[in-house]
C-alpha positions as MATLAB code, in Angstrom:
seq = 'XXXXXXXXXXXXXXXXXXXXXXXXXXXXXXXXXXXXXXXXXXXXXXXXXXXXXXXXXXXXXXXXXXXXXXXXXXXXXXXXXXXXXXXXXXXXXXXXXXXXXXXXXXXXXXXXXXXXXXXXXXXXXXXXXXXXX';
ca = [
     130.758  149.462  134.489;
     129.862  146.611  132.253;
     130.032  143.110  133.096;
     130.938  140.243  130.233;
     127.234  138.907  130.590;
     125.798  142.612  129.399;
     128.476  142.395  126.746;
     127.225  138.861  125.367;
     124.244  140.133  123.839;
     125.619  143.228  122.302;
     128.218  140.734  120.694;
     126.276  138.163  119.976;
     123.672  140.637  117.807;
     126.966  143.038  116.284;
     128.361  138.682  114.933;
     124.651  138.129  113.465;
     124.436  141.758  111.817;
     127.797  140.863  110.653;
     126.886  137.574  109.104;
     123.638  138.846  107.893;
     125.929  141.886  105.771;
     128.523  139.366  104.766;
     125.382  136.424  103.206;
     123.794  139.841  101.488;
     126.685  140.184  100.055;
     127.897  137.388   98.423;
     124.468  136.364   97.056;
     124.763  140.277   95.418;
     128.593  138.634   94.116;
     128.080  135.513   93.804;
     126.342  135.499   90.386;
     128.754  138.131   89.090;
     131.748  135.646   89.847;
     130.352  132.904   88.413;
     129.406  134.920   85.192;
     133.442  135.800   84.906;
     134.277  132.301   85.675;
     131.750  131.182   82.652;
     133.235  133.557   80.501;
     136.728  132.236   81.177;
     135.581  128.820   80.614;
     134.390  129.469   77.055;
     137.190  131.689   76.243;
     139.557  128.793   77.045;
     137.069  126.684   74.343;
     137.381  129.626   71.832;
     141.361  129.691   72.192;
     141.600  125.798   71.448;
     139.299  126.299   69.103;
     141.660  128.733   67.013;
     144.264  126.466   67.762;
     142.564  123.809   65.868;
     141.578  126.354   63.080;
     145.252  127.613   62.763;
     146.326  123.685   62.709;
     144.504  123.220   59.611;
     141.498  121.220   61.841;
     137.671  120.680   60.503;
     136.288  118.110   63.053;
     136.404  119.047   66.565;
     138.179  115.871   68.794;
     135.941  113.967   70.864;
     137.693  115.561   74.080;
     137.047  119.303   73.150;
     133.452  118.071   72.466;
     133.077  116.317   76.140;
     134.058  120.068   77.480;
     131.918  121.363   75.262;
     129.279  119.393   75.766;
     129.905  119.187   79.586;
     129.819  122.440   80.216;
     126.496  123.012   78.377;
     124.798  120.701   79.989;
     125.567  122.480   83.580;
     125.777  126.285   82.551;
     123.873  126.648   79.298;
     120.978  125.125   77.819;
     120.802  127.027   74.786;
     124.391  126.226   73.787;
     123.339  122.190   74.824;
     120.919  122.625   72.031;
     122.936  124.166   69.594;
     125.451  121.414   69.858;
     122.699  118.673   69.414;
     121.694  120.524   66.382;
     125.446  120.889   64.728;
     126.186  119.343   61.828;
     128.482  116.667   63.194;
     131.366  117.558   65.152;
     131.817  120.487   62.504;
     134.490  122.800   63.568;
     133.079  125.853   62.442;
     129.276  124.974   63.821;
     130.928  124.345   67.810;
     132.832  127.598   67.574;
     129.836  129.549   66.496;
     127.526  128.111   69.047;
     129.930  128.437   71.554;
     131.303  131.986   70.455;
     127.308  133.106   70.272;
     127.011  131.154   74.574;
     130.038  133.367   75.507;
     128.428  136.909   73.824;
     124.922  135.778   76.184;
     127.220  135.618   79.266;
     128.438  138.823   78.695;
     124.861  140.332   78.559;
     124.342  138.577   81.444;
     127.422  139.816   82.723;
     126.466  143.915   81.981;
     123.047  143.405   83.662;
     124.404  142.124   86.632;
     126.614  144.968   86.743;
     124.382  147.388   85.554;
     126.541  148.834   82.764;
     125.622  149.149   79.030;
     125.923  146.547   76.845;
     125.984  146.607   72.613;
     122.893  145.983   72.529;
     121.780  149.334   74.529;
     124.175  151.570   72.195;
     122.360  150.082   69.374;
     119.492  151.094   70.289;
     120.743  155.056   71.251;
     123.460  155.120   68.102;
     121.101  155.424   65.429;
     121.878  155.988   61.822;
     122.374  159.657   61.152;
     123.640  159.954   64.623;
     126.583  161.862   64.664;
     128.248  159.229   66.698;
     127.026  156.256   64.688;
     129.493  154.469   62.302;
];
């Protein structure tokens, strides 16, 4: 028969396994979720964005720019430069620079997953591949 104080270790060392699997795990998830949430947050931009286009807009408005610019400056320095570097607060410029930030994530996003990207098929579809277009 077992007594509670020959239990206690037993539990005590299945709770740390158990916290040891759980902290593997979410550093394995973590940067995946955070990838999707990036890619939400610039496909937000992108959708106001085409709202602006489809509203006849060339500048972008200063609070579109503060998101723009906010979230570059936490989540993507190449995109921070590329927004330094536009021509004003050119309309076309910001969506390109942030179109070109969300196409990185999703690189990002197939290597973390460890899927194939465009990038990869390139590179295997050829011209004079059957498959190629």
């Amino acid at each position: 028969m077992t007594t509670a104080t020959q239990a206690a270790p037993h539990y005590e060392s299945a709770v740390r396994a158990m916290s040891q699997a759980a902290a593997e795990a979410e550093l394995t998830h973590a940067p995946v979720r955070l990838a999707y949430w990036r890619m939400a947050a610039l496909d937000a931009l992108l959708a106001r964005f085409e709202e602006l286009r489809l509203a006849g807009e060339r500048v972008v408005p200063e609070d579109i720019r503060e998101l723009v610019v906010g979230y570059a400056q936490r989540h993507d320095a190449v995109l921070s430069e590329r927004i330094e570097v536009a021509v004003g607060d050119d309309l076309n410029a910001v969506h390109d620079a942030v179109f070109e930030a969300q196409g990185r994530v999703m690189l990002e996003l197939a290597e973390l997953r460890r899927v194939p990207n465009w990038q990869d098929l390139d590179l295997t579809l050829e011209p004079g591949d059957d498959e190629a277009a």
